[in-house]
MARBA-3410 file (N, C-alpha, C, O; in Angstrom, 1 decimal):
135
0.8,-1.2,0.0,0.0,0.0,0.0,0.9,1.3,0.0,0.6,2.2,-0.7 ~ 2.1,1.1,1.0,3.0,2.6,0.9,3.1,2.4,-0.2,2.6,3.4,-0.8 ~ 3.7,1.4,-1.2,4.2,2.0,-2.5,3.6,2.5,-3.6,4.1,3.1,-4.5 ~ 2.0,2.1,-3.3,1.1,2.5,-4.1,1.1,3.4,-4.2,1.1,3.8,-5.3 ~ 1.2,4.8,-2.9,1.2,5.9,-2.2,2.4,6.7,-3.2,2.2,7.6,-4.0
3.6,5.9,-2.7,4.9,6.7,-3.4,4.9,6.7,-5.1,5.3,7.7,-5.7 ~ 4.2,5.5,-5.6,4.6,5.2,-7.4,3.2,6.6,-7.6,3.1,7.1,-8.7 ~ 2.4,6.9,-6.4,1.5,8.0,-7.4,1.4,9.6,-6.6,1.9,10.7,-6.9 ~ 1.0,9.3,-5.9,1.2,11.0,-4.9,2.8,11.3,-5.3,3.2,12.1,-6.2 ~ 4.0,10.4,-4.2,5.2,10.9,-4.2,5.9,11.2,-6.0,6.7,12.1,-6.2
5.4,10.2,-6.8,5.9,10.8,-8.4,5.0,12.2,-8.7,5.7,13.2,-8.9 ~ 3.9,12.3,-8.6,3.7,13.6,-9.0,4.4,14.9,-8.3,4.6,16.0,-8.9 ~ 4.7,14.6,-7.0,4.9,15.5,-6.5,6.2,15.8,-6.7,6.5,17.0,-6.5 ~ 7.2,14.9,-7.1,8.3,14.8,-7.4,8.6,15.0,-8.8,9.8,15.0,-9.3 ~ 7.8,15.3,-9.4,7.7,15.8,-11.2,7.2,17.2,-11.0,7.3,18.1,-11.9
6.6,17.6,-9.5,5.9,18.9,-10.1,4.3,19.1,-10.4,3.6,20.0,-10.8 ~ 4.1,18.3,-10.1,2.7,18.6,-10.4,1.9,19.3,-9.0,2.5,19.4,-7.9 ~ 0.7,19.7,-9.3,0.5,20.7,-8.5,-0.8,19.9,-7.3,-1.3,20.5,-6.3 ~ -0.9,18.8,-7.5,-2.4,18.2,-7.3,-2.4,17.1,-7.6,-1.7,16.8,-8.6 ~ -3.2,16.2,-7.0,-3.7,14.5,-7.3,-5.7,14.5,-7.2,-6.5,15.2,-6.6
-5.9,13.5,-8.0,-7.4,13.6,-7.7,-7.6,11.6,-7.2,-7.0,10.6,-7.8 ~ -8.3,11.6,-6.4,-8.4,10.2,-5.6,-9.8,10.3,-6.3,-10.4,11.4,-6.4 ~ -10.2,8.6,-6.8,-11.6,8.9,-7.1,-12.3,7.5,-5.6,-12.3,6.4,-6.1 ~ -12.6,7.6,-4.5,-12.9,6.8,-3.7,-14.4,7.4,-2.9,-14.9,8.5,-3.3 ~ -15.2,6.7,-1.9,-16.1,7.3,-1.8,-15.6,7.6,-0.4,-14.7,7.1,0.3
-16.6,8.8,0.1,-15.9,10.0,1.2,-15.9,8.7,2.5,-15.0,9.0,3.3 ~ -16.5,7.5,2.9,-16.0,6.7,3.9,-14.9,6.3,4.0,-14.2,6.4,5.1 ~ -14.2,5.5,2.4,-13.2,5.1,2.7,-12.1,6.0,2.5,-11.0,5.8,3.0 ~ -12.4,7.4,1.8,-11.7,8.5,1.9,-11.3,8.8,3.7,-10.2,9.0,4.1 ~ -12.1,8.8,4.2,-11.8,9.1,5.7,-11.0,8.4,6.5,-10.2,8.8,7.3
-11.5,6.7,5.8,-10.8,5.8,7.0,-9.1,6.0,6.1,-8.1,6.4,6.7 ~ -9.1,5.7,5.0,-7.4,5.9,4.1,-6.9,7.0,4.8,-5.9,6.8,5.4 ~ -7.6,8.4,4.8,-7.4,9.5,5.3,-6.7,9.2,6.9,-5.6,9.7,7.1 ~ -7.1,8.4,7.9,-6.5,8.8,9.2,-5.9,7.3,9.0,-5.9,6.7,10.1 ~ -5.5,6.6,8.0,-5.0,5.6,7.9,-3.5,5.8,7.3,-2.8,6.5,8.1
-2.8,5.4,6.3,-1.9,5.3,5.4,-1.7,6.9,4.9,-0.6,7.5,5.0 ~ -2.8,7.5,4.3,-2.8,8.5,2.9,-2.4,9.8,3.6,-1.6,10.7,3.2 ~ -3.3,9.6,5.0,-2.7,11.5,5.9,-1.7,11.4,6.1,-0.9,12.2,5.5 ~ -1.1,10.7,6.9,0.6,10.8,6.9,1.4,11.2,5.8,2.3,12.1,5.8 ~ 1.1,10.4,4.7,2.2,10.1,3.6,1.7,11.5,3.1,2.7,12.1,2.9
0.6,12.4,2.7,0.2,13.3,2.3,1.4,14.9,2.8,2.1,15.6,2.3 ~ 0.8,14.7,4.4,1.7,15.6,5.2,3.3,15.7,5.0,4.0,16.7,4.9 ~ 3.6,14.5,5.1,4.9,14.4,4.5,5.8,14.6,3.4,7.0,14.8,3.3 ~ 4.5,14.5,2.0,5.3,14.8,0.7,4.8,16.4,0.5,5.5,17.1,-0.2 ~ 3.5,17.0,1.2,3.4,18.3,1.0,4.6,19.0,2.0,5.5,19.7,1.5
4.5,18.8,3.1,5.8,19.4,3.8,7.0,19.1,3.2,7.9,19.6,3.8 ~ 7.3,18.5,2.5,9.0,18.2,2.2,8.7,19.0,0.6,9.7,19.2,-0.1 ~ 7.7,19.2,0.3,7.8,20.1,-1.1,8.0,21.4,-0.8,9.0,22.0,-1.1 ~ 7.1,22.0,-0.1,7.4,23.4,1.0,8.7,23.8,1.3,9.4,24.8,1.0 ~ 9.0,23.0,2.0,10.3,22.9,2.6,11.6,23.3,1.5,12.2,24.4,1.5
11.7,22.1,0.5,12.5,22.5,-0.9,12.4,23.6,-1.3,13.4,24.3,-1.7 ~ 10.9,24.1,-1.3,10.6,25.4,-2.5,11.0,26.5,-1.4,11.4,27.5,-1.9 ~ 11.1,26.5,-0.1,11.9,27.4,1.0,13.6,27.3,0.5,14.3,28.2,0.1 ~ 13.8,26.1,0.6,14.8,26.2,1.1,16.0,26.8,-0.4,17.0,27.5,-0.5 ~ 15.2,25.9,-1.4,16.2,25.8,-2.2,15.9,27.1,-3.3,16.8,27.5,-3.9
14.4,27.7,-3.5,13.7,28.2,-4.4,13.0,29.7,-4.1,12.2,30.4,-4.7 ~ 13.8,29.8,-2.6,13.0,31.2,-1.9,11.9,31.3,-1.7,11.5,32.3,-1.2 ~ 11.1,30.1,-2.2,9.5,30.1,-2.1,8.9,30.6,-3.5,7.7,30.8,-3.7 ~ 9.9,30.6,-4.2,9.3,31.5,-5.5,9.5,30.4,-6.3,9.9,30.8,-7.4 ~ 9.4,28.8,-6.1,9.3,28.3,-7.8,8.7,26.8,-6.4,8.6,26.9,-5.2
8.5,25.8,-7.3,8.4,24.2,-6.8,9.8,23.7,-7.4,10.5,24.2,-8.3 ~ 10.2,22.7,-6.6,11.0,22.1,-6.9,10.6,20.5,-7.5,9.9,19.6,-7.2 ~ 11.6,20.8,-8.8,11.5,19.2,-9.5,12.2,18.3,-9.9,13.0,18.8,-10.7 ~ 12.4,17.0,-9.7,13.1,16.1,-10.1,14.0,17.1,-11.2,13.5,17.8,-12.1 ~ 15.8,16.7,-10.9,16.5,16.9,-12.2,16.5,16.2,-13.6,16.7,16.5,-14.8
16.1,14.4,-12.5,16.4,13.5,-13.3,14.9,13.1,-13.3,14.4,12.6,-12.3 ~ 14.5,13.2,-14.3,12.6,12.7,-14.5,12.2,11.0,-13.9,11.4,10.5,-13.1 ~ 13.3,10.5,-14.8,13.5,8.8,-14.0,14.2,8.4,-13.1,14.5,7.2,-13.0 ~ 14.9,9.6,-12.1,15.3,9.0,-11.5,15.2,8.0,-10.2,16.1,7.5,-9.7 ~ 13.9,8.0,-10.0,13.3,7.5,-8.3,13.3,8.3,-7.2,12.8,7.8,-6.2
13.7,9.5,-7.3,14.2,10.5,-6.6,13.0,11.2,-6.0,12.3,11.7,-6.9 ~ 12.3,11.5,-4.6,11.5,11.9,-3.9,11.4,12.7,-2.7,12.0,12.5,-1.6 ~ 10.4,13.6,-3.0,9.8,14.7,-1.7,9.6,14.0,-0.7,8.4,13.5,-0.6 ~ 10.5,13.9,0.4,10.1,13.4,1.7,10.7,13.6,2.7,11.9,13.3,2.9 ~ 9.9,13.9,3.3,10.9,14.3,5.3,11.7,12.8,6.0,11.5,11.6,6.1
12.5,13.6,6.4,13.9,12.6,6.6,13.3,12.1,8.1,12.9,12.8,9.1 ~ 13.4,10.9,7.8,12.3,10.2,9.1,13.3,10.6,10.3,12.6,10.7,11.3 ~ 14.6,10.9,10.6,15.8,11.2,11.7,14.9,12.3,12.0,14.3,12.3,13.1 ~ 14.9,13.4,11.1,14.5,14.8,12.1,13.2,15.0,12.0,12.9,16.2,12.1 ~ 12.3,14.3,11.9,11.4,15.0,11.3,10.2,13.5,12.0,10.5,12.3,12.0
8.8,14.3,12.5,8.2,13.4,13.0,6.8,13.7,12.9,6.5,14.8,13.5 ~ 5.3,13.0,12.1,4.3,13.2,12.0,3.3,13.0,13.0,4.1,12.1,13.1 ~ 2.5,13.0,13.8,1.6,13.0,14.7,0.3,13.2,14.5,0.1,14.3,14.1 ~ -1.1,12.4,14.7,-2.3,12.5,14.8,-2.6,13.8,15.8,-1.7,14.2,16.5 ~ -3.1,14.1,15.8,-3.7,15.8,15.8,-4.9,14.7,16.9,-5.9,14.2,16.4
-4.8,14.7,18.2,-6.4,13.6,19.0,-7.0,14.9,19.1,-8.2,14.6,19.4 ~ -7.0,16.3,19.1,-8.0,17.7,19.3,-8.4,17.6,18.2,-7.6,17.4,17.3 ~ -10.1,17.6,17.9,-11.2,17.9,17.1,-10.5,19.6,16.6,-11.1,19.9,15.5 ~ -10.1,20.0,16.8,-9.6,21.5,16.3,-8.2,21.5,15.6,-7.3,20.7,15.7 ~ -8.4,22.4,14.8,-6.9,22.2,14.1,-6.9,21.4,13.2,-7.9,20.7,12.9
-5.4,21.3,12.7,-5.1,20.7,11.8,-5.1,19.2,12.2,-4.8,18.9,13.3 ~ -5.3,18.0,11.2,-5.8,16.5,11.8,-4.2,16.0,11.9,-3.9,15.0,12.6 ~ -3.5,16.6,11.4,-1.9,15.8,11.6,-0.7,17.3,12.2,-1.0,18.4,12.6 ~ 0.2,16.9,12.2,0.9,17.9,13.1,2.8,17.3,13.1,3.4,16.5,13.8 ~ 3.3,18.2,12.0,4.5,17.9,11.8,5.9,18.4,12.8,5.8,19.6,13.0
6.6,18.0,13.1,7.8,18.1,13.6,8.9,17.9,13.2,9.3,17.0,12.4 ~ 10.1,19.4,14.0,11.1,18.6,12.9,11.9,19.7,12.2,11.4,20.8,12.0 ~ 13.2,19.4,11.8,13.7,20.8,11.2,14.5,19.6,9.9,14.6,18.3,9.7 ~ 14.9,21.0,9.1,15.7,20.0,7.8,16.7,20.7,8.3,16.7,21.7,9.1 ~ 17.9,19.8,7.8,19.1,19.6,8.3,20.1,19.8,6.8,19.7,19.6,5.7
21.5,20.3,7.2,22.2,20.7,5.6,22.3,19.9,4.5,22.2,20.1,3.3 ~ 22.6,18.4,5.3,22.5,17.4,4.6,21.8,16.7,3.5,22.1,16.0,2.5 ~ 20.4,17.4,4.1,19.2,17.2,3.4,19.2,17.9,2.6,19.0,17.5,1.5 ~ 19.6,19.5,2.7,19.3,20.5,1.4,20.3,20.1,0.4,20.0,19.9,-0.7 ~ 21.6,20.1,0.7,22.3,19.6,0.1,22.1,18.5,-1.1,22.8,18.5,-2.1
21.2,17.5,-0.8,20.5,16.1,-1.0,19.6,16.6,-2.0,19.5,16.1,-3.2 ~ 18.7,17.9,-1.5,17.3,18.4,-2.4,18.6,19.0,-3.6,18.6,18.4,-4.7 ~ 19.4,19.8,-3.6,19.9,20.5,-4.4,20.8,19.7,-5.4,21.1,20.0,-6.6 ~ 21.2,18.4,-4.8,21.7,17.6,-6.1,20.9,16.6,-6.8,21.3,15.8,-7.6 ~ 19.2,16.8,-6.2,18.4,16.0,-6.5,17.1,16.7,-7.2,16.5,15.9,-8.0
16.5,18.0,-7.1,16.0,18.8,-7.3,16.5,19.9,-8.2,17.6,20.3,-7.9 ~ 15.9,20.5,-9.2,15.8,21.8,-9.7,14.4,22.5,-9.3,13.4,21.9,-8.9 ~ 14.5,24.3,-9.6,13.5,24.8,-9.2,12.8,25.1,-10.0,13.3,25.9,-10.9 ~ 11.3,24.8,-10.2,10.9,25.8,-11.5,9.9,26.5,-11.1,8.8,26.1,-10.7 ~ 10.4,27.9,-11.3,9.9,29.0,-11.0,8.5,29.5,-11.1,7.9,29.6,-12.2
8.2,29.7,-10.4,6.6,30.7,-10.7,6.7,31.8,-11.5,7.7,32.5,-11.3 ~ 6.0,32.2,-12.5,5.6,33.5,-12.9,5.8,34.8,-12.1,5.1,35.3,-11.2 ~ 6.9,35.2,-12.8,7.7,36.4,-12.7,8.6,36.3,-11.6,8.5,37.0,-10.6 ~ 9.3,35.4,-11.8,10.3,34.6,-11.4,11.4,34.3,-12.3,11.0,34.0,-13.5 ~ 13.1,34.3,-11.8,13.9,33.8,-13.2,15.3,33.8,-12.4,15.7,34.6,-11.5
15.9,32.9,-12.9,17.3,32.6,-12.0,17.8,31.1,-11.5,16.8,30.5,-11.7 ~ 18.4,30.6,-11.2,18.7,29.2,-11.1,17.8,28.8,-10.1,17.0,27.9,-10.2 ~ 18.0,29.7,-8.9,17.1,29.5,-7.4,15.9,30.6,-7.5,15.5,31.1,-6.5 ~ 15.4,30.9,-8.7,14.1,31.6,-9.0,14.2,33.0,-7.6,13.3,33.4,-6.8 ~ 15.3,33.2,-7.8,15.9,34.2,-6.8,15.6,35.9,-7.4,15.6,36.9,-6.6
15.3,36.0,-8.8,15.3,37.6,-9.2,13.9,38.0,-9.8,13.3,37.6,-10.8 ~ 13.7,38.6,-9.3,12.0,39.3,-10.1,12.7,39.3,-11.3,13.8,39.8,-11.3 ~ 12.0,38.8,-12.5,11.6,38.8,-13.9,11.4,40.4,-14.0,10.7,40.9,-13.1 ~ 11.7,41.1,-14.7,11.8,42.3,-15.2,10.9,42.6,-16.5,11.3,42.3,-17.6 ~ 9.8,42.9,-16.3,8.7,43.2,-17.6,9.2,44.4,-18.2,9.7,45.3,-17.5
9.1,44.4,-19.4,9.3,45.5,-20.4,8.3,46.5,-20.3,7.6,46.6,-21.3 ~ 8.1,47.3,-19.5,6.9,48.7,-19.7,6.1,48.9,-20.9,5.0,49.2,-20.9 ~ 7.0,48.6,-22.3,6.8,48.9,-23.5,5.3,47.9,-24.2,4.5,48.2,-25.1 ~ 5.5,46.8,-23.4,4.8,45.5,-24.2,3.6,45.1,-22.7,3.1,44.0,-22.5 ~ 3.4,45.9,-22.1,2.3,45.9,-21.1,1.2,47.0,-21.2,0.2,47.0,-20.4
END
């Protein structure tokens, strides 16, 4: 079942994409949900965040260099720890945990950034400069 999780959430997320659509019905959505899917979910959205901080200024996603490589968004189970949320309030999971240089280091020979709109630079680090003339 995890690998089911990783060959489709963690590849998209690891290509870049912005979103997954589950087609299941909202019960077993729930039980998957505080089962297998919330974890692994929190995990590959936080470790994409994380990249696009660390590596991208926040201004691009980060994606696979190598399209085939196997290479994946995920929090380094050493520093980093997920937790059921037992308060009816808040958020239903609750991450812990810092990234470590090793790791960025890791995202940066494993990751490129691609930039958001009006964004441009290796690390999507410089406002894009619009021409006055063509606006």
């Amino acid at each position: 079942m995890r690998s089911d999780l990783v060959h489709t959430i963690g590849e998209s997320a690891a290509l870049g994409a912005a979103g997954v659509v589950l087609w299941v019905s909202c019960q077993k959505a729930t039980k998957y949900t505080d089962g297998p899917l919330g974890p692994y979910v929190i995990n590959v959205t936080s470790a994409a965040k994380l990249c696009s901080k660390a590596l991208c200024k926040k201004n691009a996603k980060c994606v696979r260099k190598s399209l085939d490589s196997g290479t994946y968004l995920h929090l380094n189970p050493c520093f980093f720890n997920i937790r059921l949320n037992p308060s009816i309030r808040g958020p239903r999971f609750h991450v812990s945990g810092h990234l470590n240089n090793p790791d960025i280091l890791d995202m940066k020979h494993k990751f490129t950034c691609q930039c958001y709109q009006g964004w441009m630079g290796i690390y999507c680090e410089m406002p894009q400069i619009t021409d006055p003339r063509k606006v």
